[in-house]
VOPAGU-2260 file (C-alpha; in pm, 1 decimal, decimal comma):
REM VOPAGU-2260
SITE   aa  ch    i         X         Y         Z
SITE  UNK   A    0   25269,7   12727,1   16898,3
SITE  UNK   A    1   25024,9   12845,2   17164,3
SITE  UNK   A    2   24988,3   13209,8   17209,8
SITE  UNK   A    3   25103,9   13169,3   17596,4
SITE  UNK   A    4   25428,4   12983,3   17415,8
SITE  UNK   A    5   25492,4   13230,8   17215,7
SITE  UNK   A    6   25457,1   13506,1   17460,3
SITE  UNK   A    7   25685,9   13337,6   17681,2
SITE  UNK   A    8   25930,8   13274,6   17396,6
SITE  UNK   A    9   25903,8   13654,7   17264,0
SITE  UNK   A   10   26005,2   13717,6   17659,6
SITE  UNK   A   11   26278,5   13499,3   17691,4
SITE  UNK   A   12   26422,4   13658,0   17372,4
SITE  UNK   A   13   26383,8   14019,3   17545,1
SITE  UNK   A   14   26589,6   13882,7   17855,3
SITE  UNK   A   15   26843,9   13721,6   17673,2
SITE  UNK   A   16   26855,5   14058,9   17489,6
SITE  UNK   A   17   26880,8   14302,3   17819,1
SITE  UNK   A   18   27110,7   13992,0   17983,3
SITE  UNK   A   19   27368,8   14000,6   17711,4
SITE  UNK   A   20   27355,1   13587,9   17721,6
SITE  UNK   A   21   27529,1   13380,4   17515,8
SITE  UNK   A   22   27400,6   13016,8   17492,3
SITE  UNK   A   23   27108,7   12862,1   17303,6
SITE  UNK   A   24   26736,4   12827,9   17317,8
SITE  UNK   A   25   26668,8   12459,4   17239,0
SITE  UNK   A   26   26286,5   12442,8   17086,2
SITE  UNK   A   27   26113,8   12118,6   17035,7
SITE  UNK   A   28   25745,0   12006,1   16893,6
SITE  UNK   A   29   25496,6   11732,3   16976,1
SITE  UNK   A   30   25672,3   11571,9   16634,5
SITE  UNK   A   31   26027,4   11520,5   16780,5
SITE  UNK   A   32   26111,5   11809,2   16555,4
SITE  UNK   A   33   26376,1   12020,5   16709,7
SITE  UNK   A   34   26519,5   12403,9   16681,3
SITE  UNK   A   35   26851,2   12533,2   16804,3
SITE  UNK   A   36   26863,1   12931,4   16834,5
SITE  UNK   A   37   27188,0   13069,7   16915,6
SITE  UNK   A   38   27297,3   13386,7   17094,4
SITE  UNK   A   39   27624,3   13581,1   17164,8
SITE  UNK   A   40   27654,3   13810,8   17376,7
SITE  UNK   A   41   27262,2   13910,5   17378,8
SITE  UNK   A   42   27244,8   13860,8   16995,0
SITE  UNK   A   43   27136,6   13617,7   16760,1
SITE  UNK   A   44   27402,8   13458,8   16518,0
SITE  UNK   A   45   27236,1   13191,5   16387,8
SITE  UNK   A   46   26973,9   12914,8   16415,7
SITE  UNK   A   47   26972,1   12552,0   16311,8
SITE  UNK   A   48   26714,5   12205,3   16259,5
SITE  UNK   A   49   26390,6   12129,0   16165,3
SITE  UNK   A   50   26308,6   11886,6   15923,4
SITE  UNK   A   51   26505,8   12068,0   15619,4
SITE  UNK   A   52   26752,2   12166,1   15752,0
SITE  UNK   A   53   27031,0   12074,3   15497,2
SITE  UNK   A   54   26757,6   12149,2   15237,2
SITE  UNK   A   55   26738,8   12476,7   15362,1
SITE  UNK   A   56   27170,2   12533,9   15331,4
SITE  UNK   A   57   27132,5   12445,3   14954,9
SITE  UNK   A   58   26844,1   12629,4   14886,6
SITE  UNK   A   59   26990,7   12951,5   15020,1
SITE  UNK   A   60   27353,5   12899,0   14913,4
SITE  UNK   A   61   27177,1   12904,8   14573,2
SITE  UNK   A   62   26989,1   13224,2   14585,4
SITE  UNK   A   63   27268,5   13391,5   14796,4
SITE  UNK   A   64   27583,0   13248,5   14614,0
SITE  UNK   A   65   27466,8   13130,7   14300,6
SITE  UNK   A   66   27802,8   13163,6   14145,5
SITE  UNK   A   67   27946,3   12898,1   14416,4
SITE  UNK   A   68   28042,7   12498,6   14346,8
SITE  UNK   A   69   27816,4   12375,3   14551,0
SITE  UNK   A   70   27978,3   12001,9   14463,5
SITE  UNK   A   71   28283,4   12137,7   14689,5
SITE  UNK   A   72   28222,5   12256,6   14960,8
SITE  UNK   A   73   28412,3   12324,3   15299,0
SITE  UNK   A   74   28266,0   11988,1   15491,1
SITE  UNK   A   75   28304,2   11991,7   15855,7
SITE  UNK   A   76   28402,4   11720,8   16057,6
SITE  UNK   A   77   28131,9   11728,5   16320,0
SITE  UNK   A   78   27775,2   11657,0   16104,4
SITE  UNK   A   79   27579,2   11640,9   16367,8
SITE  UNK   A   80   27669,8   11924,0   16509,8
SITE  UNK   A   81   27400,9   12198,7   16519,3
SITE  UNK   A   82   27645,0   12466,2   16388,9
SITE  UNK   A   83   27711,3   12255,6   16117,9
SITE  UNK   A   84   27624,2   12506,2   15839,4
SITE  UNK   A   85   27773,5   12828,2   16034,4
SITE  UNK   A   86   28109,1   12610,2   15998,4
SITE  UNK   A   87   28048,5   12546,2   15674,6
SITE  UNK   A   88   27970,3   12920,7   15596,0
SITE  UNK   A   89   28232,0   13055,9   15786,4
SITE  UNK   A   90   28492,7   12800,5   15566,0
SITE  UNK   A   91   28335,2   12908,5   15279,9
SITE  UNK   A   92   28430,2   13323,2   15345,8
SITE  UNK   A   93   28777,2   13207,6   15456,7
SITE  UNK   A   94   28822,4   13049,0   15134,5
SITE  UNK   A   95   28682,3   13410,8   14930,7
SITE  UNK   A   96   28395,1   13188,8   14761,3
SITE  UNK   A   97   28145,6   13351,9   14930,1
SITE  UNK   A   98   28117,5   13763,6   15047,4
SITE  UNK   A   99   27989,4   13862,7   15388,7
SITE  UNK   A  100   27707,2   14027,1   15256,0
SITE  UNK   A  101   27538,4   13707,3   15062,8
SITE  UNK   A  102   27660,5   13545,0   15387,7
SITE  UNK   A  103   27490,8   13775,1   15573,9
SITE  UNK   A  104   27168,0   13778,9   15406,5
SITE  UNK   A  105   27170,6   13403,8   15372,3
SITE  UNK   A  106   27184,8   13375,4   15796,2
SITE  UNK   A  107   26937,9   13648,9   15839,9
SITE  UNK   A  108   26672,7   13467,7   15577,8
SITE  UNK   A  109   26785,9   13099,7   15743,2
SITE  UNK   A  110   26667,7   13275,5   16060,9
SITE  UNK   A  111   26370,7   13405,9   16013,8
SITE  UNK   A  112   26252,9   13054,4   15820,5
SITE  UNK   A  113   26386,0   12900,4   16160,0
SITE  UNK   A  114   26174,4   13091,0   16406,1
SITE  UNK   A  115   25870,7   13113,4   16182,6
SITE  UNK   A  116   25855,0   12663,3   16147,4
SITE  UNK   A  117   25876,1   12742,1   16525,5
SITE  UNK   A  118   25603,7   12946,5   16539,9
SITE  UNK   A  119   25420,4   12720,4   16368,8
SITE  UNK   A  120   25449,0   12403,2   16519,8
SITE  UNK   A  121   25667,2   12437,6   16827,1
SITE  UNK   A  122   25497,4   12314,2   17117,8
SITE  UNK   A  123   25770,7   12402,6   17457,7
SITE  UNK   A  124   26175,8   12527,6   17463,2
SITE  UNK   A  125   26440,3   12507,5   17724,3
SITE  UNK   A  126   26719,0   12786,1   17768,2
SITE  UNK   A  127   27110,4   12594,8   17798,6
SITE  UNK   A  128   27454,2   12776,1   17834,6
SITE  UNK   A  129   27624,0   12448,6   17766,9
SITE  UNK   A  130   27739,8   12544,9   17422,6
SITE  UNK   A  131   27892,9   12903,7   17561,5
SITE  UNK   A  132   28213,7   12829,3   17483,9
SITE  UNK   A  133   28203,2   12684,5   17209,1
SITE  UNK   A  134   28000,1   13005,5   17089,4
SITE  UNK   A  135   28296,2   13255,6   17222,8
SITE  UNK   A  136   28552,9   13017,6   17038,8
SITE  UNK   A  137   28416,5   13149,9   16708,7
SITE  UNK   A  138   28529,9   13510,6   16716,1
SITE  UNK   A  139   28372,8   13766,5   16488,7
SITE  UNK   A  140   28059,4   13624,7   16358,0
SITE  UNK   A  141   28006,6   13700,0   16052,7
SITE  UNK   A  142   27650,0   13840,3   16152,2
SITE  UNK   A  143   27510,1   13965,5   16502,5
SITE  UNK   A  144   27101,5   14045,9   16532,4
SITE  UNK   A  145   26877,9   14163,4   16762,7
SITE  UNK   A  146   26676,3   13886,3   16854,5
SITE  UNK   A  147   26371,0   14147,2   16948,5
SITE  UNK   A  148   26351,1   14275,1   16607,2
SITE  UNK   A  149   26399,7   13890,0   16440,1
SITE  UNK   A  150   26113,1   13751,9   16602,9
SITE  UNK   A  151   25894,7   14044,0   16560,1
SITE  UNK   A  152   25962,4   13967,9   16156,5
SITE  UNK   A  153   25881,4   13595,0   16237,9
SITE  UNK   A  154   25540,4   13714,8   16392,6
SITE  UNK   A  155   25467,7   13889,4   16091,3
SITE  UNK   A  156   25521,8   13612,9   15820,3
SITE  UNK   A  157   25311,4   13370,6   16031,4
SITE  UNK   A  158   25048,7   13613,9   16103,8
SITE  UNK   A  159   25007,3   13631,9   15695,6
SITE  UNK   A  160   25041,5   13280,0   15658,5
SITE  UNK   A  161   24742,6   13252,5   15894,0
SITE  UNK   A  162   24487,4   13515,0   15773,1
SITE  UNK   A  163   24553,2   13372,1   15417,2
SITE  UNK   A  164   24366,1   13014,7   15541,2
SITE  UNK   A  165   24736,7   12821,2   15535,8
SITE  UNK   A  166   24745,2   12791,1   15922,9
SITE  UNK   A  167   24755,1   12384,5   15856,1
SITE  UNK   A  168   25039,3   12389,3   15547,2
SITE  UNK   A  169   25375,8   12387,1   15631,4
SITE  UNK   A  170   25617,9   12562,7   15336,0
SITE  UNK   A  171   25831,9   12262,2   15383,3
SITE  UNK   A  172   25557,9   12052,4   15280,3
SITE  UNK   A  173   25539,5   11932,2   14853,2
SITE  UNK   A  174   25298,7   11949,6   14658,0
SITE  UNK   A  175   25169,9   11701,1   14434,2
SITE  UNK   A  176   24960,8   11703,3   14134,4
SITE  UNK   A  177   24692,4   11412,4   14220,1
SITE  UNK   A  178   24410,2   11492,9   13970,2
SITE  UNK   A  179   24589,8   11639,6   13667,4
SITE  UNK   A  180   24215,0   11600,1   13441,7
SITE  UNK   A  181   24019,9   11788,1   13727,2
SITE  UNK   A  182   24267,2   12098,2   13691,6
SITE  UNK   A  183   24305,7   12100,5   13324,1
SITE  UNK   A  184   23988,8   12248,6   13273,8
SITE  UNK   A  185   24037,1   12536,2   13576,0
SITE  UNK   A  186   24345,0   12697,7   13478,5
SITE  UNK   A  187   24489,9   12822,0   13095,7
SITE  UNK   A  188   24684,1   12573,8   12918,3
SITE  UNK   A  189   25020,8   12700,5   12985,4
SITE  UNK   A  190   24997,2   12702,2   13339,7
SITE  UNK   A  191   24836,3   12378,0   13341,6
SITE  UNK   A  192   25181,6   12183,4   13163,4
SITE  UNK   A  193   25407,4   12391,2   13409,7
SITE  UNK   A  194   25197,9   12313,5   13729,6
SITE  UNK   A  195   25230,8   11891,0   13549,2
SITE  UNK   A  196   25581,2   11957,7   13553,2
SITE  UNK   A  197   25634,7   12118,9   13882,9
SITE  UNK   A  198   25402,9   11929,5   14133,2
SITE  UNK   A  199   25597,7   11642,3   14176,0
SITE  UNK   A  200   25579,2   11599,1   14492,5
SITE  UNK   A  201   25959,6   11653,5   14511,9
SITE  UNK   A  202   26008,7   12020,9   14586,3
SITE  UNK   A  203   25850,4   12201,2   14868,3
SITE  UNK   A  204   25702,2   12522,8   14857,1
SITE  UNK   A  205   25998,3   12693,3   14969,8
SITE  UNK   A  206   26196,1   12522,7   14692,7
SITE  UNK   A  207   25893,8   12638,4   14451,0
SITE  UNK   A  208   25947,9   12963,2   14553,4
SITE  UNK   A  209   26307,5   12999,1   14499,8
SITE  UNK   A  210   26274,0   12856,0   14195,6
SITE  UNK   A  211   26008,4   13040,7   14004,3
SITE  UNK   A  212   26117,5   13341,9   14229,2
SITE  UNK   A  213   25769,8   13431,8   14335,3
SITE  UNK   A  214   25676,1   13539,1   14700,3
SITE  UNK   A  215   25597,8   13203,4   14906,2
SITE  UNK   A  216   25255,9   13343,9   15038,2
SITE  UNK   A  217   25152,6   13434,3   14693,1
SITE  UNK   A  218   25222,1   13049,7   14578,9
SITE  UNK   A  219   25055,1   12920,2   14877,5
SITE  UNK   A  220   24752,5   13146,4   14820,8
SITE  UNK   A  221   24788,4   13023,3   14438,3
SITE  UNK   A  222   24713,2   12631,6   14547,1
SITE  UNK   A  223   24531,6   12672,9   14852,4
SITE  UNK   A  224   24199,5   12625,9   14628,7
SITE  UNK   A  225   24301,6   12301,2   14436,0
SITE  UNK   A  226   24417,9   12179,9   14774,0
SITE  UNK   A  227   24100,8   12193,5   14908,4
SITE  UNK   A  228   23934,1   12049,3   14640,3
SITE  UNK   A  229   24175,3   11751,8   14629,6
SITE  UNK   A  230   24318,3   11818,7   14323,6
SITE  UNK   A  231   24662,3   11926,6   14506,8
SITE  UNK   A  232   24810,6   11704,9   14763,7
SITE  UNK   A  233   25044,1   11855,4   14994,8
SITE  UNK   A  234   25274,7   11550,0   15129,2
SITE  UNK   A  235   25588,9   11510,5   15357,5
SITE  UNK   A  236   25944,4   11503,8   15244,2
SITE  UNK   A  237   26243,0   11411,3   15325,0
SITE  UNK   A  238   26613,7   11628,3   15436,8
SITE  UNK   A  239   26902,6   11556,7   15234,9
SITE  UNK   A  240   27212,3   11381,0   15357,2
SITE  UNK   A  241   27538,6   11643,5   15420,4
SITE  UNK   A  242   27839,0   11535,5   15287,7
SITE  UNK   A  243   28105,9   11385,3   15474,9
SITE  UNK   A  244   28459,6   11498,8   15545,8
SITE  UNK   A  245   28634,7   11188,9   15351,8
SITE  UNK   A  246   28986,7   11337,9   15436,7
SITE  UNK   A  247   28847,2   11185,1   15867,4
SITE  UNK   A  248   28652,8   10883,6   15678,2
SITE  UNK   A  249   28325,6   10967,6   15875,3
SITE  UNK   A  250   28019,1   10793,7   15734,6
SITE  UNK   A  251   27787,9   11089,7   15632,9
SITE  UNK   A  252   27456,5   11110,3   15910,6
SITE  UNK   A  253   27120,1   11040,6   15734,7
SITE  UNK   A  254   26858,3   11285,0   15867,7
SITE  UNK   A  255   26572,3   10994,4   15886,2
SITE  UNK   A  256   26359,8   10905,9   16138,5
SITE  UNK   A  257   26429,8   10540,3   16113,0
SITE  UNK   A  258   26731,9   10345,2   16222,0
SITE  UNK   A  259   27035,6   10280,8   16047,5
SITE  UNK   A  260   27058,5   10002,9   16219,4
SITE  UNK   A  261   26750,2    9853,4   16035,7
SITE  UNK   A  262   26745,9    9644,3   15745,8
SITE  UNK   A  263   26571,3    9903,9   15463,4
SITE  UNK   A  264   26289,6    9754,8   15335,2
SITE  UNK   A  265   26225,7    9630,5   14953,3
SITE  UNK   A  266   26048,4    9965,3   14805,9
SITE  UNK   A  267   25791,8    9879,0   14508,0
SITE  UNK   A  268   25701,6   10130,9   14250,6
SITE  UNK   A  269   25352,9   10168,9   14100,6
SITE  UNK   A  270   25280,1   10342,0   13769,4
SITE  UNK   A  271   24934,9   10381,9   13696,9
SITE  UNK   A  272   24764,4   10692,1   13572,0
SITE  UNK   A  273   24491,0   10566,9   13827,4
SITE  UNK   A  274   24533,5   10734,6   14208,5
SITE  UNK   A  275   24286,0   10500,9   14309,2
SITE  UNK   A  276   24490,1   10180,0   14202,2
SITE  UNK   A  277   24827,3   10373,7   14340,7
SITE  UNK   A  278   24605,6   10407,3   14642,9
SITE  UNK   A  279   24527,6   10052,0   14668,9
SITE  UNK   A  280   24855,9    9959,8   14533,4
SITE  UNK   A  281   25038,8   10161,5   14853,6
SITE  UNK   A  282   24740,3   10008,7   15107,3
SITE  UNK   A  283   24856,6    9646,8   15036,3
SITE  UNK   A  284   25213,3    9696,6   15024,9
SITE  UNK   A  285   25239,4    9875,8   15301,3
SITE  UNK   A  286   25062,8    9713,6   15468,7
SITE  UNK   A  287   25285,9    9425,7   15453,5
SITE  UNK   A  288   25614,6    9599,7   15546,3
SITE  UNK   A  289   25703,8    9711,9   15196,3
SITE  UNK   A  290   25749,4   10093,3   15098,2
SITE  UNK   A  291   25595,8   10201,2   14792,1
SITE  UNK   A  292   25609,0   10501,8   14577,2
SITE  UNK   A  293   25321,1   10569,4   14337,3
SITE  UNK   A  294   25327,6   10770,4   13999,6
SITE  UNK   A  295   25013,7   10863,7   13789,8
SITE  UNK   A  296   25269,5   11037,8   13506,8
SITE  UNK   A  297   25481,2   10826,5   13263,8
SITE  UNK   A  298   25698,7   11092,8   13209,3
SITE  UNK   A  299   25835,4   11050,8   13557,3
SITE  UNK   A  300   25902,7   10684,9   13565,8
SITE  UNK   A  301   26281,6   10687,7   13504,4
SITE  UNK   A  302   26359,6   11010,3   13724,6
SITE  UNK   A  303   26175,9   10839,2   14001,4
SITE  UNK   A  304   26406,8   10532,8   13933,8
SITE  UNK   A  305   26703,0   10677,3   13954,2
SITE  UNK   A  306   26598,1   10901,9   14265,3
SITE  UNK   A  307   26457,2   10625,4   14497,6
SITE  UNK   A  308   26601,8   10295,9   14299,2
SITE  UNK   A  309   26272,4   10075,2   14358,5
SITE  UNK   A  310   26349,0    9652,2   14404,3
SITE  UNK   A  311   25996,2    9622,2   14152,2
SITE  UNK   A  312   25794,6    9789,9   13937,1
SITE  UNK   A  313   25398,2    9741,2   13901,1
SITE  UNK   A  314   25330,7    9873,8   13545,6
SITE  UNK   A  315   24980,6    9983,1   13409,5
SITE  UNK   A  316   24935,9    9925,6   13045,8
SITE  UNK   A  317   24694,3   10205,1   12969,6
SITE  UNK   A  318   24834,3   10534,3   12982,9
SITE  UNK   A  319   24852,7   10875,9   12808,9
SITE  UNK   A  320   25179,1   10981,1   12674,7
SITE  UNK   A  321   25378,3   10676,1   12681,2
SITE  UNK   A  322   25192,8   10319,0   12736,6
SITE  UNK   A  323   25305,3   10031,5   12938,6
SITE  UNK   A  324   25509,5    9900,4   12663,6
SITE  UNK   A  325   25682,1   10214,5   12611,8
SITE  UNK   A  326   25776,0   10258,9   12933,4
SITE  UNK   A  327   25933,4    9903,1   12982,6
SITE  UNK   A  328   26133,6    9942,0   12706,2
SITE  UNK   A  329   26259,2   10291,9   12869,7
SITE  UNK   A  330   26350,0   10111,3   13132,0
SITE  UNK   A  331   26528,8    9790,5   13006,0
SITE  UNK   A  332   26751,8    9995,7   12788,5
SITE  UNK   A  333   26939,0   10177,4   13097,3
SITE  UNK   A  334   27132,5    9864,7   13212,5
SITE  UNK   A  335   27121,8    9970,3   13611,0
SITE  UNK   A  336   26729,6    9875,4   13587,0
SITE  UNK   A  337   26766,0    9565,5   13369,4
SITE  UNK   A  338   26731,6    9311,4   13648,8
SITE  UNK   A  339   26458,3    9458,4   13831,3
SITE  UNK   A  340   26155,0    9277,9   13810,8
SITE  UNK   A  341   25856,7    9459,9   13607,3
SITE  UNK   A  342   25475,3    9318,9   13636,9
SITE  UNK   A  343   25205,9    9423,4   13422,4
SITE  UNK   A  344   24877,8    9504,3   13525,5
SITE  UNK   A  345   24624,3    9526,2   13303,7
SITE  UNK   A  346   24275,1    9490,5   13212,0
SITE  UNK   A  347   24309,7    9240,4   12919,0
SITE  UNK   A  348   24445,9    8943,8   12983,3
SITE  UNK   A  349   24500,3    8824,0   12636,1
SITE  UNK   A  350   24771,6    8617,5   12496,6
SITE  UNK   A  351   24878,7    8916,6   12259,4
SITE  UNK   A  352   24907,7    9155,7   12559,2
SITE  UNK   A  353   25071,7    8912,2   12732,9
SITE  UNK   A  354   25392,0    8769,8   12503,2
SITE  UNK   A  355   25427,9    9196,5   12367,9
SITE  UNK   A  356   25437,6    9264,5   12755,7
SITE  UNK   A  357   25773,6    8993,4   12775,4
SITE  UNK   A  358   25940,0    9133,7   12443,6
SITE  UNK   A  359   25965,9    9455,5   12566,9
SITE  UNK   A  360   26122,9    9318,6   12909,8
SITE  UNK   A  361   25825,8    9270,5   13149,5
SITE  UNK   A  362   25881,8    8996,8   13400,5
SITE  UNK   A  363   25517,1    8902,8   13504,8
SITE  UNK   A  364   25146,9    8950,9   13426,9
SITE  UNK   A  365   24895,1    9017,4   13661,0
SITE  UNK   A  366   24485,2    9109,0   13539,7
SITE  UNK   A  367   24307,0    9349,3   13717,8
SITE  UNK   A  368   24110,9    9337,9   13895,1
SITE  UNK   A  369   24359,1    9189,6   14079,4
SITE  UNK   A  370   24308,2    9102,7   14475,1
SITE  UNK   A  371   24583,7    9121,9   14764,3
SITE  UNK   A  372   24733,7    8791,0   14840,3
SITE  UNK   A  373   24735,4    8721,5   14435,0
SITE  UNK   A  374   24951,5    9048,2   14432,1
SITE  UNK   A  375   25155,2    8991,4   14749,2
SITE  UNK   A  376   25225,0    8618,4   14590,5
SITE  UNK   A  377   25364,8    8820,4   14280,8
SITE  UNK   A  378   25580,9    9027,3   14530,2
SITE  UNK   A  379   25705,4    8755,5   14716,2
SITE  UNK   A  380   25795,8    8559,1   14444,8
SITE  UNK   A  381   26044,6    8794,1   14301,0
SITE  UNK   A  382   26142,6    8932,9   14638,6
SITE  UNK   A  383   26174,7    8609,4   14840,0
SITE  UNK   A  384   26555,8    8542,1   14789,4
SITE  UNK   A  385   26662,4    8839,6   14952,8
SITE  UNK   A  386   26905,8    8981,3   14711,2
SITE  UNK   A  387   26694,4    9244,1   14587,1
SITE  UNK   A  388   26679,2    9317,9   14970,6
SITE  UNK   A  389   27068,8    9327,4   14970,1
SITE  UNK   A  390   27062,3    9560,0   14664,1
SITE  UNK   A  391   26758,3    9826,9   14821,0
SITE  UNK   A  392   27078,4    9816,7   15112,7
SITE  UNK   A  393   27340,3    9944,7   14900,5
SITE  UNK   A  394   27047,3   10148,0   14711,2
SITE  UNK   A  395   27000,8   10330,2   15018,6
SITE  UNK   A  396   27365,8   10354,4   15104,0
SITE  UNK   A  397   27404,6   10532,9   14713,5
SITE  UNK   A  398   27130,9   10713,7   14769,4
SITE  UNK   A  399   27269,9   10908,8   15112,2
SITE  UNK   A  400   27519,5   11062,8   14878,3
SITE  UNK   A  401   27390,1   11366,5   14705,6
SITE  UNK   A  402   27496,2   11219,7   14365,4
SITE  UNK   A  403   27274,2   10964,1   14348,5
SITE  UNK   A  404   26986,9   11183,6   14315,4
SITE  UNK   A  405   26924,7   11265,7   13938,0
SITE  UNK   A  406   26614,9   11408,5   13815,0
SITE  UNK   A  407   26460,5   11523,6   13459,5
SITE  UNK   A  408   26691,6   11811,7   13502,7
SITE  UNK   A  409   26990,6   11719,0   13394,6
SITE  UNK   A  410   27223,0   11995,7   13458,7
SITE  UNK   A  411   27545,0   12024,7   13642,5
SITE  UNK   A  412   27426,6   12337,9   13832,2
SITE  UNK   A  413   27238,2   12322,7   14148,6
SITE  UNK   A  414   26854,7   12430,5   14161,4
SITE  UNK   A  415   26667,6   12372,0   14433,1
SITE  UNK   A  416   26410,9   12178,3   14226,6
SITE  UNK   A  417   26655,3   11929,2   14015,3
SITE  UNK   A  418   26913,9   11794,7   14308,8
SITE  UNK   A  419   27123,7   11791,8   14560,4
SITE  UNK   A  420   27468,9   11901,0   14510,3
SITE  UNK   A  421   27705,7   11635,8   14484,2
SITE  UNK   A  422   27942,1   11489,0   14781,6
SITE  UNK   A  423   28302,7   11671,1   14745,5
């Protein structure tokens, strides 16, 4: 945010202060991203959006409550409603699961994460009253701030995220691992297998955070190097889907940028220990219209299946820890990915390669180097009849409830770097 933004904004908190108002400040970037701050009375009780924002419920309910069931939760009937996580809050401390205190501290920390994202990439705001009543219907909040003091703290934390050379790096951003063999030999063994396992690409640094409970401007200081050597990636990611209140029957909202109304297109997975083949890989398909998801590890072939549910699978041959082979097999013996179609790619084209490829499952065979309309014939082939486009549909559709997301972890407890909590 400009400094002339911000100075207005840090003014327009003061006179909402001083005016005792009770409304919100709507706050908006150059991204469609939006903010909702809200006041009572001259104080702040709570702030809502941005791109995680049901991320950011989870994420907190775990730190703050980690005692609570987070696969039942008080669900609201109005999901899009920006006070959608108050009400479920304020459910949650009618029903005793959760004390003011962690309540409190949750809303104060949810704050201060709102108003620093704006500080960071908030471009304008407009002041509305329209929601006053609604506001005054609440009664007691369960916590009242002065908004002075709140942004002040917001200054601070983006101030420090600045001088430490992470002015471009959002904490909602995840990082991958894209060069595993360039940081092997910069960091001690240990920390090199737990930075393979963590930096999936999956979690964002706030989720990193909470999870290895270190402070988020020490872990952003910690990759800022490999980041700017390209070894680190730091990529984009998606909000989770809230549940839905199935005592109305309201279909849950997805927080996506594209339209429902759309049909989802067929999503191809590459595995390939290779980024520059995943690179080229993602460059043809989506070029065509496809999505694609690409994965250098074999280890993370079948959690990525059952996360994102892919219509094919390009398969190297080649790779450490588990080969080609290996990893077809995996995959055939979970009957949910026995239909989908898996192509080889490899660098020998020779008759053994090629009938051991189609015992283990495989579907097709394609040489590198391979060009773009031999591998977009491939595609189309398996992808022309349109049912694996009906099944990406009701992919998708599974996929918008929180227990379709399964990871390595396999736990039935919530961490903010295995899954989403499952729909009540």
């Amino acid at each position: 945010m400009e400094h002339t933004s911000i100075t207005r904004l840090s003014k327009q908190f003061k006179t909402n202060q001083a005016n005792q108002f009770t409304g919100k400040i709507l706050v908006y970037s150059k991204t469609d991203q939006q903010w909702a701050v809200y006041f009572l009375m001259g104080r702040l009780i709570w702030a809502s959006g941005g791109s995680h924002r049901f991320r950011r419920l989870f994420r907190l309910l775990s730190i703050h409550a980690p005692h609570l069931n987070l696969n039942n939760l008080p669900v609201p009937d109005a999901n899009v409603s920006r006070l959608w996580e108050y009400s479920v809050l304020t459910g949650l401390i009618r029903q005793n699961r959760i004390a003011s205190g962690p309540a409190t501290q949750l809303i104060q920390t949810a704050i201060q994460e709102i108003l620093f994202e704006i500080l960071q990439e908030a471009t304008g705001f407009e002041q509305s009253a329209h929601t006053m009543h609604r506001l005054k219907k609440i009664g007691n909040p369960i916590v009242v701030m002065r908004p002075d003091h709140c942004f002040q703290a917001a200054q601070q934390q983006w101030s420090q995220w600045r001088q430490s050379g992470l002015i471009s790096y959002s904490p909602n951003l995840a990082p991958i691992l894209e060069y595993p063999n360039k940081l092997r030999p910069q960091v001690p063994s240990g920390t090199y297998q737990k930075l393979v396992t963590l930096l999936t690409g999956e979690k964002s640094l706030r989720d990193l955070s909470a999870h290895l409970t270190v402070d988020l401007l020490a872990l952003g200081q910690a990759i800022n190097p490999f980041v700017h050597q390209g070894i680190i990636a730091l990529n984009a990611i998606p909000d989770w889907t809230p549940p839905v209140n199935t005592a109305k029957k309201k279909p849950s909202v997805k927080m996506t940028s594209s339209s429902d109304n759309q049909a989802p297109r067929p999503l191809i997975l590459g595995i390939d220990d290779s980024p520059s083949i995943c690179k080229m890989l993602k460059r043809i398909m989506t070029r065509e219209g496809y999505g694609f998801i690409g994965i250098h590890e074999s280890f993370r072939t079948l959690p990525t299946m059952f996360k994102h549910k892919p219509d094919l699978i390009f398969l190297d041959l080649t790779m450490p820890i588990a080969n080609g082979y290996e990893v077809c097999s995996q995959i055939r013996r979970i009957e949910a990915f026995r239909s989908i179609p898996i192509v080889i790619l490899s660098g020998n084209d020779g008759m053994v390669d090629r009938v051991r490829a189609k015992l283990v499952g495989a579907t097709d065979f394609v040489s590198k180097p391979f060009d773009d309309k031999h591998l977009l014939a491939t595609v189309r082939k398996y992808l022309s009849s349109g049912s694996q486009k009906g099944d990406r549909a009701q992919n998708v559709s599974t996929n918008s409830s929180p227990a379709s997301l399964s990871t390595t972890d396999q736990s039935s407890s919530y961490s903010p770097l295995s899954h989403q909590p499952m729909a009540p």
